[in-house]
C-alpha positions, -999 to +999 in steps of 0.1 A: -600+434-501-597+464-524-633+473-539-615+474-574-608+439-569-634+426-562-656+446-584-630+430-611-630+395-595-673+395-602-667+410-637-649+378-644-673+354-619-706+369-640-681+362-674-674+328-665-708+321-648-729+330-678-700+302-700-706+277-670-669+273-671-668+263-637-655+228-644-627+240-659-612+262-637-595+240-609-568+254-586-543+232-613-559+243-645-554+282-631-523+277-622-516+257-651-531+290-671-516+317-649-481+298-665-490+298-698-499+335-705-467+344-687-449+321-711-468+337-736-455+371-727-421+360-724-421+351-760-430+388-772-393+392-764-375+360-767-345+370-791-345+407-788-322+430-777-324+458-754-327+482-777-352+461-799-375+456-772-370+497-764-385+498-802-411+480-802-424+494-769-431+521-794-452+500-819-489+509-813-493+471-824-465+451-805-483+474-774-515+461-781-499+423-778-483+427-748-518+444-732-533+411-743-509+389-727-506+409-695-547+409-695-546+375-697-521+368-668-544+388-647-576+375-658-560+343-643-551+355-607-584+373-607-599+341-610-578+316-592-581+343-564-615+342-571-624+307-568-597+297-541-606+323-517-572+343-521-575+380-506-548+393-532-543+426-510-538+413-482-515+381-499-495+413-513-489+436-480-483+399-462-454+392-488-441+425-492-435+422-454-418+391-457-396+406-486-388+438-468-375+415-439-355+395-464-341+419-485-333+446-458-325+482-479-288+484-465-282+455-482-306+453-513-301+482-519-285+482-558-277+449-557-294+419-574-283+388-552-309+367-538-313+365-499-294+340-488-261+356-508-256+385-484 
């Protein structure tokens, strides 16, 4: 695994270590979190147009929001990684293979049908 990784997943370990929040973080309450502050970044644009999501991409603030929430989503995988033994480069290059295989270019390419509508 990447040295950035894992020098990111111990960051977290120490953090959580030093809370003893162990016993909170099961495979199902990380998952169960991992949801949540994507559902949380969803909702920064719930109800906005294109072009009102293009403006606030501008806002120093709004920016600061969606850092949090993205943060947050990937303080989760760092730790459900983390705890569950999950090597997220190699989970990554494994998928992507799997993906290139199903969504070959000559026929992704442009278009946004799922797999199994080619």
């Amino acid at each position: 695994m990447s040295s950035d990784i894992q020098l990111l997943q111990q960051k977290i370990k120490t953090f959580c270590d030093e809370r003893e929040w162990d016993q909170f973080h099961t495979p199902k309450d990380l998952a169960i979190g991992i949801s949540t502050e994507a559902a949380e970044l969803m909702e920064l644009f719930r109800f906005k147009s294109d072009q009102e999501i293009q403006d606030l991409l501008q806002s120093s603030s709004f920016r600061e929001k969606l850092n949090d929430e993205v943060a947050d989503i990937f303080f989760f995988i760092l730790r459900f990684s983390q705890m569950n033994g999950v090597d997220l480069v190699q989970a990554l290059e494994s998928k992507m293979q799997k993906n290139a295989a199903k969504y070959p270019v000559e026929k992704a390419r442009g278009s946004n049908k799922k797999y199994n509508e080619y």
